[in-house]
C-alpha positions as CSV (number, residue, x, y, z in Angstrom):
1,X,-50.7,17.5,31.3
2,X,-54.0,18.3,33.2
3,X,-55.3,15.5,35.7
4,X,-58.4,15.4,38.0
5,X,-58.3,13.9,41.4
6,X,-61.3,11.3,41.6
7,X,-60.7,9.6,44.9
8,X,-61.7,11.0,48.3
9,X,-58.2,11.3,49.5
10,X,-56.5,14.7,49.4
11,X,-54.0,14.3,46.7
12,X,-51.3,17.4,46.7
13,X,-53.6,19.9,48.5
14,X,-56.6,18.9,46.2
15,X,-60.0,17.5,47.2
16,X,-61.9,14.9,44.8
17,X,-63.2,17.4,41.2
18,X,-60.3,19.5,41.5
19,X,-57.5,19.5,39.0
20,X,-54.2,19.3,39.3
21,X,-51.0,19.8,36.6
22,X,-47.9,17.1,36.6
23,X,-45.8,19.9,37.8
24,X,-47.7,20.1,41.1
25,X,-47.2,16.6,41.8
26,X,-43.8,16.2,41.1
27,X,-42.9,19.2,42.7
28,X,-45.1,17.5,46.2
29,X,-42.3,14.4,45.3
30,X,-45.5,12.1,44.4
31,X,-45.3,10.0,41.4
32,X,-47.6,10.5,38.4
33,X,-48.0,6.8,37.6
34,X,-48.2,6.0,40.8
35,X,-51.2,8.1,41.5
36,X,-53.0,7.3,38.4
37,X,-52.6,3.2,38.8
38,X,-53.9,3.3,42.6
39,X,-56.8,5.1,41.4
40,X,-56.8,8.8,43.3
41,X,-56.3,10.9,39.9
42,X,-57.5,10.6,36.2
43,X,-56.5,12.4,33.2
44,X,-59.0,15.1,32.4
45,X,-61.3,15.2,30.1
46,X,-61.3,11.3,30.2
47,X,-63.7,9.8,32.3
48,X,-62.6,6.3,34.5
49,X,-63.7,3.0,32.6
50,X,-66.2,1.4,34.6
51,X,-65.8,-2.7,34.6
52,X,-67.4,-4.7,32.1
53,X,-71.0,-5.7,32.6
54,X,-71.1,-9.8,33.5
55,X,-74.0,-10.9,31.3
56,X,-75.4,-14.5,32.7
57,X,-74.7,-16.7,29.2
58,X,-77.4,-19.6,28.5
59,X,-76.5,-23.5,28.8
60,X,-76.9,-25.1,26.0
61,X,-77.8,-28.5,26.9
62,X,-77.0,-31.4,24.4
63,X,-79.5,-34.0,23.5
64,X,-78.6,-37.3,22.1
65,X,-79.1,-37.7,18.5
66,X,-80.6,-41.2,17.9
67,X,-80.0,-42.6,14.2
68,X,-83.2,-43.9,12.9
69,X,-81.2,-47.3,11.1
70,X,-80.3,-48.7,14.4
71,X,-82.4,-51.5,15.6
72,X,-80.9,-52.5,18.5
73,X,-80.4,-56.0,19.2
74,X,-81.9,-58.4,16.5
């Protein structure tokens, strides 16, 4: 498997755009998972998911619903 380093720490003798196989990091001693959870390398070809875009969601505000047949006190 092909990965891509994407941070701007030099991973294995790589810089951030170049690629990298699982071979070279294993034979370094790093860890695959390891690397791809803390963020320094990506598979290639697939791009890192940006977070979710927080959209600001209306209040609704609740109005009291009067019933026309109450009369109050008689």
């Amino acid at each position: 498997m092909e990965y891509t380093v994407i941070s701007n720490t030099q991973v294995c003798g790589k810089i951030n755009g170049e690629k990298l196989t699982q071979d070279d990091i294993l034979g370094a001693g790093g860890s695959v998972e390891h690397l791809l959870a803390s963020g320094h390398i990506a598979q290639s070809g697939h791009t890192p998911k940006a977070a979710p875009e927080v959209k600001e969601v209306p209040q609704v505000v609740k109005t009291p619903v009067f019933n026309s047949q109450e009369q109050g006190d008689k």
